[in-house]
N, C-alpha and C positions, 0 to 999 in steps of 0.2 A: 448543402446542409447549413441551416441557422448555425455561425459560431458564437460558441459564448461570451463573448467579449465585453458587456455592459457592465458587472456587476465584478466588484474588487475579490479577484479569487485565491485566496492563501493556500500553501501546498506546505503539509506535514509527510515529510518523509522519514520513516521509523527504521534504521538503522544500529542499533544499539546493539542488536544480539552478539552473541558469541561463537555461534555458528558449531557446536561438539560434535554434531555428524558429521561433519565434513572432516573432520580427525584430521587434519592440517595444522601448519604453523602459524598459520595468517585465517582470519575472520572473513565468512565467506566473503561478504562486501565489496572485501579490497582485492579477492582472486580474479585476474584475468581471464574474459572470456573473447577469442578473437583480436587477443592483443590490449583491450580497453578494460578496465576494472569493471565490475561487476557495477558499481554503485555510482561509479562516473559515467557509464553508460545511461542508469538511471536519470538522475540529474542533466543530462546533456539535452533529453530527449522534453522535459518539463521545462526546462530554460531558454527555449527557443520557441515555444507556446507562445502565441502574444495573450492567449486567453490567462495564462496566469499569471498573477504580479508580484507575488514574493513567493520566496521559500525558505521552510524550516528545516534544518537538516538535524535529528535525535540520532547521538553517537554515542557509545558506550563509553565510561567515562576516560578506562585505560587508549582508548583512541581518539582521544579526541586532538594532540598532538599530531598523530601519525595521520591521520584525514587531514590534517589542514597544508601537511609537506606533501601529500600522495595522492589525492586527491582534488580539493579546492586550489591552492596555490601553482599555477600554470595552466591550470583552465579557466577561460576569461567565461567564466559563469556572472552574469548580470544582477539574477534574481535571487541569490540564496544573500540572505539576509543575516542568518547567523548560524554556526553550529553550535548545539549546546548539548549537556549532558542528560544521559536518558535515567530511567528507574530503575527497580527492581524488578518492573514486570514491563512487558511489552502496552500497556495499559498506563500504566505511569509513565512511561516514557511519551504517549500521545500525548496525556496531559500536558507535561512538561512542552510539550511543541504547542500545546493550544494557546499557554499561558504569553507567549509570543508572537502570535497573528496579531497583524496591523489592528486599530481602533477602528479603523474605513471594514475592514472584512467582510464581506455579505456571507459568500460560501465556503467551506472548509473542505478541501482535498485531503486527506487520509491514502498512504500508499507504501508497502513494504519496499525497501530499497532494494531488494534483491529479487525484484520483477522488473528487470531491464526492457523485458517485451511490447509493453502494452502498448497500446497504439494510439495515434490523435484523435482518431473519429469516435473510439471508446472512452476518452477521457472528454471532449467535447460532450457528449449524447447525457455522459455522469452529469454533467454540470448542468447539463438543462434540465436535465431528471430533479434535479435537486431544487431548483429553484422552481418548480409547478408543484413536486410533492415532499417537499423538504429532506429529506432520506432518499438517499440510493445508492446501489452498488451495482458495481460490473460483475458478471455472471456468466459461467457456461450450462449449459444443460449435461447432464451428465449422462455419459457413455454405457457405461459398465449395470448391471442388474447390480441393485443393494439391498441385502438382508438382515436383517437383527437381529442381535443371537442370544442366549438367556446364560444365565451364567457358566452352565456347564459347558458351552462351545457351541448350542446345537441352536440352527436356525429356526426360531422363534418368529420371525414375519419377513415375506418377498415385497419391499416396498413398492408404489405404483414410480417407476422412472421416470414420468411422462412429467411429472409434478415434480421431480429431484433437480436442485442447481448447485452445482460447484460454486463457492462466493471465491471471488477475487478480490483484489484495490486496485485501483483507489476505490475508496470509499467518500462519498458526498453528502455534505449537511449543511443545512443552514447554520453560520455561526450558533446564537443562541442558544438552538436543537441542542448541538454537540456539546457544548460547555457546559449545558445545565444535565446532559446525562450525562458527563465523567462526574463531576461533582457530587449527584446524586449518588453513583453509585462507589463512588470515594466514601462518602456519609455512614451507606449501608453496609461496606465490606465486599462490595459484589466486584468477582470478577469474570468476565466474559471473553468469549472468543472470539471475538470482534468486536469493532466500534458500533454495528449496527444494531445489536443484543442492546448494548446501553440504551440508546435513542428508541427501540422496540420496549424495554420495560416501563417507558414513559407513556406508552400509548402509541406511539407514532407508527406507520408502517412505512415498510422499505420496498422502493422501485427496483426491481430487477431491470437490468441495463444490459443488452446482450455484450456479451466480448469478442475474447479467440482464446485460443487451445493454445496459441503460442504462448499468451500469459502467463509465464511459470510462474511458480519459487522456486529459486534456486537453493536448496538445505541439501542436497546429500551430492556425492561424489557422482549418480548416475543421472543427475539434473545438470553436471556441466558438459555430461557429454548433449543430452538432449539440445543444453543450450548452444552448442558448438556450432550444431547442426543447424540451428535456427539461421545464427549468424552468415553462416558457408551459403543460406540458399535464398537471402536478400541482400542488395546493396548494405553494406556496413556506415555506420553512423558518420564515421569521419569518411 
């Protein structure tokens, strides 16, 4: 496989949440799965990438202390260039990381911290998706039949599955792409549910980039067992 290695790649990893499904004391991020923090896991796996050359790590503001004693400080991380504070919305807080990618930057990595899973060949493939069609994202094809339902409850349409993808992250852009769709839609008020809706309302369209299933997010109590399991049935990071 061509690696992506030419082209100055910045890594925004979105962090900041607060994690209220998990009804825990601590924010999912920092909960241990397999012994390793959730979000050091993440991090560990992007900083030993020779394809990407910095990272931005968006932390909520009340943690930004406790990430740097619990996190960053005792792990010889290379590439993470700084943590800073996130926004009000998961949207603001990308911003807040965009406005810190190096001046050199070609491509912009977008990636929830609490996807420990994803893998090198997926994160490789994003990056070359990106630089032939400027927009991409890692995807699954979706499993489950999906229907839409009208306001009373009642199934209203059995969508075609064959055409359905689960979006994942990272999510991939050309610098420029991405900066001038947060900003646009900073302008208009718009918020979206992903970074690719932005860069889509400009005209642009997004590559689907196959993934894995292992992919999660980790947000609810029965996503760390899933993740446990992940962990138990591959070589572990360290």
């Amino acid at each position: 496989m061509k690696k992506a290695n030419k082209s100055y790649v910045s890594l925004v990893v979105v962090a900041a949440g607060k994690g209220t499904r998990m009804n825990m004391n601590i924010n999912k991020q920092y909960i241990s799965v397999g012994g390793i923090p959730i979000l050091a896991r993440t991090l560990k796996l992007f900083d030993g990438m020779n394809c990407i050359n910095e990272i931005i790590l968006v932390v909520h503001c009340d943690d930004i202390l406790y990430c740097r004693e619990n996190i960053i400080d005792g792990n010889k991380y290379k590439k993470v260039k700084c943590v800073i504070t996130g926004g009000e919305t998961r949207q603001d807080s990308v911003f807040n990381g965009l406005m810190e990618v190096s001046e050199k930057t070609d491509i912009v990595l977008i990636h929830d911290g609490v996807r420990p899973f994803i893998d090198e060949d997926s994160i490789n493939r994003c990056i070359e998706a990106a630089k032939e069609y400027a927009v991409a994202t890692v995807a699954v094809p979706l499993k489950d039949t999906v229907k839409s339902s009208n306001s009373e409850g009642f199934v209203q349409e059995t969508l075609e599955r064959s055409t359905l993808w689960s979006v994942q992250t990272p999510q991939a852009f050309k610098f420029k792409i991405i900066m001038d769709s947060h900003k646009q839609a900073k302008k208009d008020g718009f918020v979206g549910t992903d970074d690719t809706v932005l860069a889509e309302r400009l005209g642009n369209k997004t590559k689907l980039v196959m993934g894995t299933y292992n992919n999660i997010k980790i947000t609810t109590r029965e996503d760390l067992i899933f993740a446990e399991a992940i962990v138990n049935s591959k070589h572990p990071l360290d």
